[in-house]
N, C-alpha and C positions, 0 to 999 in steps of 0.2 A: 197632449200627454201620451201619443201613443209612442214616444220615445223610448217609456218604460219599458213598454214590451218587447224592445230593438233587440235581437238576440246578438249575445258579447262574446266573443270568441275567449278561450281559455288563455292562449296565448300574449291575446293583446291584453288580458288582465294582469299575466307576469310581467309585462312591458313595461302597460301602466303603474304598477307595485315598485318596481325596480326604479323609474323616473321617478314618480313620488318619492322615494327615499334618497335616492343618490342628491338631487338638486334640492330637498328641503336640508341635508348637511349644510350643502353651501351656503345658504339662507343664511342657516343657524350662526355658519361661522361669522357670515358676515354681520346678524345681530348679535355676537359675540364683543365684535369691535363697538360697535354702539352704547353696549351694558359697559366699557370699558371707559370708554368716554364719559357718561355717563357718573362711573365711580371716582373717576376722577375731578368729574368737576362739583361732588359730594366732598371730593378729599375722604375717599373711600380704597381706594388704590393702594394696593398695599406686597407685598413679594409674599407673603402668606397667601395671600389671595388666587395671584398668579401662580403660584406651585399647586394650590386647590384645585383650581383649573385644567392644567397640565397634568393631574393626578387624575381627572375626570376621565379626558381623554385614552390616558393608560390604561384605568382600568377598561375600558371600549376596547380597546385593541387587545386587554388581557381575553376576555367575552368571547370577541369574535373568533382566536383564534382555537378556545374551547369549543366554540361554538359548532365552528368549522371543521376539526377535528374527532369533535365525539357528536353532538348533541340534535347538530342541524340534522343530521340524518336517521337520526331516531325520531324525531316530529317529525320529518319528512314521510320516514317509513309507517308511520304510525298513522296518520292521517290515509297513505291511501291504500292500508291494511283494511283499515275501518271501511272505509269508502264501499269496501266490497258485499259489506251488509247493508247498507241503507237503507232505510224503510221507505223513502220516496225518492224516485227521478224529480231532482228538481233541478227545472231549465236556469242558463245563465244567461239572463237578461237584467235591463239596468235595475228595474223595479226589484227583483230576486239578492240583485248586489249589493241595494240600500236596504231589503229586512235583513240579511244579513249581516250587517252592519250595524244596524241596531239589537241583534244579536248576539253580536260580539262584544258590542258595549257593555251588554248586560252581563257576558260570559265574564269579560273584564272585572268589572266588578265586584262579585264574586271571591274572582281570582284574586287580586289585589288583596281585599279585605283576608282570605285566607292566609298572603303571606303578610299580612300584619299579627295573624292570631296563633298563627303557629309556628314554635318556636324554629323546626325544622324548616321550613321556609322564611321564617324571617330572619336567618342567619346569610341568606345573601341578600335576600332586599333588603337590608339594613347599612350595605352598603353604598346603596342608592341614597341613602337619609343620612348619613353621616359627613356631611357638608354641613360646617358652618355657615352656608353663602345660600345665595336662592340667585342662577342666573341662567340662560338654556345651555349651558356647557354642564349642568347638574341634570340637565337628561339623559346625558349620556354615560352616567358613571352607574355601570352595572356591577353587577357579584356573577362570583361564577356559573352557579345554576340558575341562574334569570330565565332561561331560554327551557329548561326542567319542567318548570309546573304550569307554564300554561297551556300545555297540549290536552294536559287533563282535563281543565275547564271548557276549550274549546272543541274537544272532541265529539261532543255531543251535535256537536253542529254539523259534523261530516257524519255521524250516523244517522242525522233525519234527514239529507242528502241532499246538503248543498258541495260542489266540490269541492275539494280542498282548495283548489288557484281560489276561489272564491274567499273561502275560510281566511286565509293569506293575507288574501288584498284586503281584507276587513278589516284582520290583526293592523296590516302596516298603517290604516287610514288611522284607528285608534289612537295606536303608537304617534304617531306623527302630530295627529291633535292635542296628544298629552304635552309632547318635546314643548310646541306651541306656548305652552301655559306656564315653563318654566323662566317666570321674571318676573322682576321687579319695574320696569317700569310702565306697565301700565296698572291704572288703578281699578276701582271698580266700573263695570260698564254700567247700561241703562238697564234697571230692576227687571222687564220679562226677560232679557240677556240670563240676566245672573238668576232668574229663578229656577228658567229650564237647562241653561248650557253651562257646563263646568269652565271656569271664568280662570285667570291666573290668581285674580282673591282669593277663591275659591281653594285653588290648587296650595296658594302659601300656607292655607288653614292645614293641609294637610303635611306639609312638610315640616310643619310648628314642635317645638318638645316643649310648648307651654301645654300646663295639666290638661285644660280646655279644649285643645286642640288633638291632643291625642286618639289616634283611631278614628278619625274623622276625614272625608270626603274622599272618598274612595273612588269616586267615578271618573271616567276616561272621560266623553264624548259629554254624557247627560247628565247634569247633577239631580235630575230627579229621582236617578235611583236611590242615591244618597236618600234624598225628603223623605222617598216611598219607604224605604226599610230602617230610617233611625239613626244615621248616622251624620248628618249635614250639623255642620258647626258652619258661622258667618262669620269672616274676618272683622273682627274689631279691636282687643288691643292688638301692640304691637307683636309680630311675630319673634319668637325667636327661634333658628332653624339651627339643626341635626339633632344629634339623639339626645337622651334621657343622661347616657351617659358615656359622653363625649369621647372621642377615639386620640383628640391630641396631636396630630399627625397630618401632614401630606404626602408620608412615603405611600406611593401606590401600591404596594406590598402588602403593609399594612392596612391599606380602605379596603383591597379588595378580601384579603384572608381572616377580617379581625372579628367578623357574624361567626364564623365556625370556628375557630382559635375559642373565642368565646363560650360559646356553647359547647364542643369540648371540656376546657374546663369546669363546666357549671354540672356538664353530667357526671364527668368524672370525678365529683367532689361529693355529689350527692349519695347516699345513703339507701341501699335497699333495688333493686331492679327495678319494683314497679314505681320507684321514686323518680329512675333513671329513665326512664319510659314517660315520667309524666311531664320532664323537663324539654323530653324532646318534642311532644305531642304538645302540650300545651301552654299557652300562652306566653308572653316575653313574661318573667318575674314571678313565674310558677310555682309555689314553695307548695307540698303536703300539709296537707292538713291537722291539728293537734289534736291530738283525743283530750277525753277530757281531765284525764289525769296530771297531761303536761300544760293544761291551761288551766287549772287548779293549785300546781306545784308552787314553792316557797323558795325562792333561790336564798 
């Protein structure tokens, strides 16, 4: 075990971050072909499907180049702003790279569950959900402030002082176990699997607009956070994936702009500032509340 304590160069962690991502793509693409095959020998195959698809990856390359332009440098900057207060020197060793990683998991989610609950954040992750399909090409269909809100959640981690390359390579390990989970065809594993590790079951439960499944398993890496704080739902009926209320569409124009096009309209219609305020802050389907006059009234 004294491996843990092997001290990890910061460098070779952006190294390793950068390989973990670049080559789990190709992976993906190449299980990409497989889920295709796959649907096809369902007779699942469909030109709806394949534009779903193709609109995944659009919206990815819309992302990145947001990403790349405004956003990456603001977490960037922001991470090793913080870094400058830290409350502890904490060394980067292996052992240091795996609590932080199960630190991030948990920052994760968190995060997650956040842009489920509120409305302002769930106007881009909603573009993640809005896939009728469940395949790992649905990993990668972002909105545009994806890369926004979880500097927030993770920031706490660069202020109890682990470094940010650290913080990073945690995010991408997450990230990449999530990508993992987006399919259909594997089914459930063996039960201590699916008790403690978020499974691709798991993961459908979460990507479900059956009532049941709504706001349910949140977690990247560990489904136990889910158990621990009330939100773990088990795959049992059938799933059926994107939202509540379906976008109709593979232009990628529309997947990527139709969470905020939406909530635009929803605030803009609503009634009152602090109405307008509670649409944005709070939850998808936020209506004020009636007094008791108008829940009394006689139409």
């Amino acid at each position: 075990m004294d491996w843990l304590l092997t001290p990890v160069s910061a460098g070779y962690l952006e190294w390793l971050e950068q390989f973990i991502d670049d080559w789990f793509f190709v992976f993906a693409l190449a299980f990409l072909g497989f889920e295709f095959i796959r649907y096809a020998i369902y007779k699942k195959l469909s030109w709806t499907l394949v534009g779903d698809t193709l609109t995944n990856y659009v919206t990815l390359a819309f992302f990145i180049g947001l990403t790349i332009l405004f956003l990456g440098a603001f977490y960037i900057a922001t991470f090793y702003y913080a870094f400058q207060f830290a409350i502890f020197e904490i060394e980067i060793n292996w052992a240091t790279v795996l609590i932080c990683i199960v630190l991030a998991d948990l920052a994760y989610y968190w995060e997650h569950r956040f842009m489920h609950r509120v409305n302002l954040a769930w106007a881009t992750h909603t573009v993640h959900h809005s896939s009728p399909f469940f395949n790992i090409s649905v990993a990668y269909r972002f909105g545009p402030m994806d890369s926004f809100w979880p500097v927030f959640f993770h920031l706490p981690l660069v202020i109890l002082g682990f470094n940010p390359i650290v913080v990073l390579f945690a995010e991408v390990v997450v990230q990449v176990y999530q990508t993992a989970l987006h399919t259909e065809s594997i089914r459930k594993l063996p039960r201590p699997i699916e008790w403690i590790m978020n499974t691709p079951s798991h993961h459908r439960v979460h990507h479900g607009s059956n009532t049941k499944y709504l706001d349910k398993n949140y977690a990247g890496i560990f489904i136990i956070w889910d158990r621990m704080f009330g939100t773990f739902e088990e795959e049992q009926e059938e799933v059926v994936y994107g939202l509540t209320q379906p976008i109709n569409s593979i232009n990628p124009f529309v997947a990527f702009f139709h969470g905020f096009y939406r909530l635009t309209l929803e605030t803009w219609r609503m009634k009152g500032l602090g109405n307008k305020f509670g649409v944005l802050f709070g939850p998808p389907g936020w209506q004020p509340k009636k007094s008791p006059s108008q829940n009394n009234s006689v139409d």
